[in-house]
N, C-alpha and C positions, 0 to 999 in steps of 0.2 A: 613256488618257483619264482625266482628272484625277473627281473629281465636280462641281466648279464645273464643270465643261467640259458633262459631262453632260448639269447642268440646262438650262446655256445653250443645248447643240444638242438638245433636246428628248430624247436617246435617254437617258432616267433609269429604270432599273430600279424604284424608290422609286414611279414614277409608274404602276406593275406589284405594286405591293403586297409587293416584296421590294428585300434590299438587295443594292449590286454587293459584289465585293469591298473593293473603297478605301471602303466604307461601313461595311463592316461590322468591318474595321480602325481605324476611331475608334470607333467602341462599342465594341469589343473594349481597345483601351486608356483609354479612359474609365474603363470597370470597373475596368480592372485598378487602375488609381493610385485611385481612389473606394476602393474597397476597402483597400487597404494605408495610405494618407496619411489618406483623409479620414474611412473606418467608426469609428477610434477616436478619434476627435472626439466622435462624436454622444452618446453616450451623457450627458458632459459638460454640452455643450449643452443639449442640452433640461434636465436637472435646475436649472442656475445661472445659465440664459438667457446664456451664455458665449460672446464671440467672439473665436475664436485668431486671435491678432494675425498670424500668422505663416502664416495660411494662402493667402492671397490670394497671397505671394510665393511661396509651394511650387510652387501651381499655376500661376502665370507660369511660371517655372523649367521645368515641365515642358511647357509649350506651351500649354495649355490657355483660354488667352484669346485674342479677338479673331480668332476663326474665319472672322466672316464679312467680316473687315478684309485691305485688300491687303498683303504681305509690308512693303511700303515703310515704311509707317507702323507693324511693330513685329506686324500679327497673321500669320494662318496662309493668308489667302486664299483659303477653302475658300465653302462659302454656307450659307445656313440649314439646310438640313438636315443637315449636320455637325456646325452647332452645335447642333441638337436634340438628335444623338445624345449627344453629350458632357453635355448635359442629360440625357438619358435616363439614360446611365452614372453621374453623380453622383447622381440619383436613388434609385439603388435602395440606395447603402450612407449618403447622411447629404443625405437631403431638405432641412434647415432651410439646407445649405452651398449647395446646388442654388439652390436660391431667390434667395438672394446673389449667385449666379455670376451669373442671367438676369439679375437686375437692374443689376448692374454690363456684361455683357456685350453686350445686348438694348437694354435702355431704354437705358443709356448711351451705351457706346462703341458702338455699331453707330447708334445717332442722329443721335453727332456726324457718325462719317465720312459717313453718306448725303444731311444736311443740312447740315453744318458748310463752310464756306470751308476753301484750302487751309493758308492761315497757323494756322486753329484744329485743321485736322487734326493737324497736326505739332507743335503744341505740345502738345496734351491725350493723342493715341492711342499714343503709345510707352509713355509709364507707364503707363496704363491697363491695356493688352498684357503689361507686366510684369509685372503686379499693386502695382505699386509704389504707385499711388495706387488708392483705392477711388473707385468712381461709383456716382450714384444719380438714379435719378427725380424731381422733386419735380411731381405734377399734383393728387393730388387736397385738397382740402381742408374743414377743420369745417365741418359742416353739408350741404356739397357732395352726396359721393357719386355716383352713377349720373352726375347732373346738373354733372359737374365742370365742361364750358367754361361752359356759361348762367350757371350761377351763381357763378364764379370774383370772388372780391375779389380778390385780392392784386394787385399795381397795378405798373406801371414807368414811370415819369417822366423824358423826358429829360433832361440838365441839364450841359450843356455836352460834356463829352466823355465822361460819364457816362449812364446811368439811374439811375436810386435808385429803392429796391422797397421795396416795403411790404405785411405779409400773412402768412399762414402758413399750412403744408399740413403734413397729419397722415396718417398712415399709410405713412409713407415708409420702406421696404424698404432698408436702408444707411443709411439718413439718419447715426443717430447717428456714424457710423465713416465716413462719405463725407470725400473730398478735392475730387473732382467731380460736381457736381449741376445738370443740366438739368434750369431754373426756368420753369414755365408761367407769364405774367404779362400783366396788360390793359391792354393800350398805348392803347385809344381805346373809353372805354366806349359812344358813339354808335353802335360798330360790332357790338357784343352778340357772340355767339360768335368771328366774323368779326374784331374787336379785337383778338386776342390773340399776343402773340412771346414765344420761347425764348428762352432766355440761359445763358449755365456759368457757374456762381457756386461759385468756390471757398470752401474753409469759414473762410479766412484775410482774407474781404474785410471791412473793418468794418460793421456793423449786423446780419450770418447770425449766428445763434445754434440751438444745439439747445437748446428747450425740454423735453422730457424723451424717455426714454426708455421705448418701452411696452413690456410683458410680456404675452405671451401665450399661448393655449390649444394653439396646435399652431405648427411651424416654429420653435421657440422656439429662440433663440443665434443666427440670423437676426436682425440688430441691424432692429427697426422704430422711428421719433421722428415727434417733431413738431418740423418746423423752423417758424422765427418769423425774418421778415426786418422793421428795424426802424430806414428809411431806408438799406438798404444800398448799399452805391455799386459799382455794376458796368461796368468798363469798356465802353464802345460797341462796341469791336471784338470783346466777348463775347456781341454778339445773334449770333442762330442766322436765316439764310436770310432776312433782313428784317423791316422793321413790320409789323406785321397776319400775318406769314404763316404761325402759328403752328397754326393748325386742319388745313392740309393735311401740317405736321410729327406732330400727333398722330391724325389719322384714319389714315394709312398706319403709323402708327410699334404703332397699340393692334392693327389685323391682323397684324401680326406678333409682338406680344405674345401676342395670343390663340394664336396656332399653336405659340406656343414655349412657353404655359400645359401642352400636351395630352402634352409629351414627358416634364414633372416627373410627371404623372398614371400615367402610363403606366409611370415609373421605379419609383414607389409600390408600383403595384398589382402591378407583376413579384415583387418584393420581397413582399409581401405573401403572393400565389401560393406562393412559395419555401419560406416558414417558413411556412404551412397546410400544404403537403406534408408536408415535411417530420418536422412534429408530428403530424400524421394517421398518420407509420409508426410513431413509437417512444411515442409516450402507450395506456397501456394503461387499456382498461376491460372489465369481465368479461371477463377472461383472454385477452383477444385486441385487436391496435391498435386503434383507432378507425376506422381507415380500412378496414375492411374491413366497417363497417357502412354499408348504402347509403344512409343518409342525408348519412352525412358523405362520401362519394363522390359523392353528389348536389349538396353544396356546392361543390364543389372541381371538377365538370366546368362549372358555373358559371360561375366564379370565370373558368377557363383560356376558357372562351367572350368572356365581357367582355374580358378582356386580349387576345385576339388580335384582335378587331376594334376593339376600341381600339389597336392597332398598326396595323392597316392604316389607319384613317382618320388617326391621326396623321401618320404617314410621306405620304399623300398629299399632306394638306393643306400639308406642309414644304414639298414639292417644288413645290406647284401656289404659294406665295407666293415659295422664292425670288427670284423676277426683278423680286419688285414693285419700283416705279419711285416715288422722290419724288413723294407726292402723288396716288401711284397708291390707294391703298386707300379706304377708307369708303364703297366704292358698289360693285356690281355682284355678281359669282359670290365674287372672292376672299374678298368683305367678308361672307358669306353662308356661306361654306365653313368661315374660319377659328372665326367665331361659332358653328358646327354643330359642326366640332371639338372647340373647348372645353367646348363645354355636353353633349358625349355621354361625354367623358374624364374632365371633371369629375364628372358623374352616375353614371359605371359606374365609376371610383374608391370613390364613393362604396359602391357596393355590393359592391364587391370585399373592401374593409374590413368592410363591417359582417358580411358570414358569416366572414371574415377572425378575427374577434374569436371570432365564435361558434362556430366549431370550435377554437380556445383555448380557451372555458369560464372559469371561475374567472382560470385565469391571462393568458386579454387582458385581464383588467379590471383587473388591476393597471397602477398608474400606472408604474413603472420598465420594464415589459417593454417589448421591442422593435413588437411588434406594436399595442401600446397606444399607441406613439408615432406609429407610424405612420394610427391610427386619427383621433388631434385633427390629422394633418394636413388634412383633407379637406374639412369648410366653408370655408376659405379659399379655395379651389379652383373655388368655386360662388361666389364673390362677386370676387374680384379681377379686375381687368382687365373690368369688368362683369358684372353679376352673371347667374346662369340665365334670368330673368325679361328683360332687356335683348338677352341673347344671342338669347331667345323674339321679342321685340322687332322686332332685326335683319333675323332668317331671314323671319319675315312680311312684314314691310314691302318684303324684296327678291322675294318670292315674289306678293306685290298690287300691285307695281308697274304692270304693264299695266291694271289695273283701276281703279288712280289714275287711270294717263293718257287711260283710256279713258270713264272716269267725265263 
């Protein structure tokens, strides 16, 4: 039995807090190419905010795109939680690459094929699969934030057998290096949220433009921009799932984001764990390691606490989204689950790092070490995909629900 199989007939180990074999064979090879291809990258990266051109094709080549894509169209037809893992695995040896991969992999290519027609499957998902072409998200934008659909400008106008767009959205993950980019845009401001369709907007269409390129505190070499569309003219046949339909593309599309947030966290903090060991054997202080004093074994049984149940709730929640359905998400358990996920993944990252650093001492704080890198990875973690406070949001609002209705 395959894993997709698994999920499907409900007998999923994953959904038992361990993984089968065929599970634990893509982490297992994840690591291993993360580790050899992609660990000496990182370094690179983060110092010169640097993205090898050449890596996206590496990791096609080796399989590693389009997991949760059926064989036909060019991926591996496995489900989300294979591609978590493979996340996970990229995770631990060069996070800023990881990032890249979900966003190209997740927002992208897993968007189109779920949403996309069959003529847009087969033209966009083969390269994608290859890594030949880069993909990207474009939803949130200036000013926006938490409040992305309400308060979305950027505009799509029909116009014969066009739309033309108009607007710009920043903080986009691939942006500057994308080939393909599914574009949030409001087709009928009367309709406020409810207005809003997708579109693939290649970067060769006239009026897209990368307005710049930002630099940042952690994931850096992770290309992030601001794209500016400026009457761009997008073929019709490149809307996504119809007018207006574009709210139930992005509430099922960000639960699955949130749950494939928890496995980069979880890749971190493994990594992290690793080299605190590790440094707790061989750093000496008066005449004996570090780790034999029980404070720093008191951080360190910590550390491995948060990491394994930030394992298991990851791996659940993987398993309890894959089957979501078009249009399925933003309401009920899953939509509550994946929000719980990420905001417990993202928070015990967070503290995994911070005593992470502190049994380093002097030398986490330097800005070139490994664990210092991995350190500014982690408020991103707490705001992307919605922040803690939204995440906080969610789980209430799906937990007072009887008390609305009964109100």
């Amino acid at each position: 039995m395959t894993a997709s199989q698994a999920i499907s007939s409900g007998d999923n180990r994953a959904s038992l807090f361990a993984l089968d074999e065929e599970q634990q064979a893509v982490l297992d090879q994840a690591d291993r190419f993360a580790r050899k291809e992609l660990y000496p990258l990182s370094e690179r990266m983060d110092r010169e905010e640097w993205w090898p051109d050449e890596a996206f094709r590496i990791i096609g080549d080796n399989g590693f795109f389009g997991a949760t894509i059926p064989e036909e169209y060019g991926g591996a037809g496995l489900d989300l939680l294979a591609a978590g893992l493979v996340l996970q695995g990229f995770a631990r040896w060069n996070h800023a690459m990881a990032l890249s991969w979900v966003a190209h992999d997740n927002l992208c290519a897993n968007n189109i094929y779920r949403n996309g027609n069959e003529q847009q499957r087969r033209k966009y998902l083969p390269d994608l699969c290859t890594g030949r072409k880069i993909g990207a998200l474009g939803l949130t934008e200036p000013g926006a934030g938490s409040d992305a659909l309400g308060s979305m400008r950027t505009t799509a106008r029909r116009d014969g057998d066009y739309y033309v767009l108009n607007g710009g959205k920043i903080y986009i993950t691939n942006g500057p290096v994308a080939d393909v980019i599914l574009v949030y845009a409001r087709t009928d401001r009367s309709k406020g949220p409810q207005g809003i369709s997708a579109f693939i907007v290649e970067k060769g269409f006239p009026g897209f433009k990368v307005a710049q390129k930002l630099t940042k505190m952690g994931y850096r070499g992770s290309q992030t921009g601001e794209l500016v569309f400026e009457d761009c003219r997008v073929p019709s046949e490149n809307l996504i799932g119809g007018e207006d339909r574009g709210v139930a593309i992005v509430m099922s599309g960000l639960d699955l984001e949130r749950a494939m947030i928890s496995p980069l966290c979880l890749g971190v903090s493994e990594r992290a764990l690793q080299l605190s060991i590790d440094y707790a054997q061989t750093r000496q202080q008066f005449g004996k390691p570090i780790g034999s004093f029980q404070m720093v074994q008191s951080m360190l049984a910590e550390m491995y606490v948060q990491v394994e149940t930030m394992r298991t709730f990851t791996y659940r929640t993987l398993a309890g989204a894959a089957p979501l359905e078009v249009g399925g998400g933003g309401r009920g358990n899953i939509h509550m689950l994946t929000a719980a996920s990420v905001m417990y993944a993202a928070e015990a990252c967070h503290t995994v790092l911070d005593k992470a650093v502190q049994i380093h001492g002097g030398s986490g704080y330097i800005w070139e070490s490994e664990i210092n890198r991995l350190f500014r990875s982690i408020k991103l973690l707490e705001i992307g995909a919605g922040t803690t406070e939204v995440r906080k949001m969610i789980i209430a609002g799906e937990l007072l629900k009887d008390m609305a209705t009964h109100g």
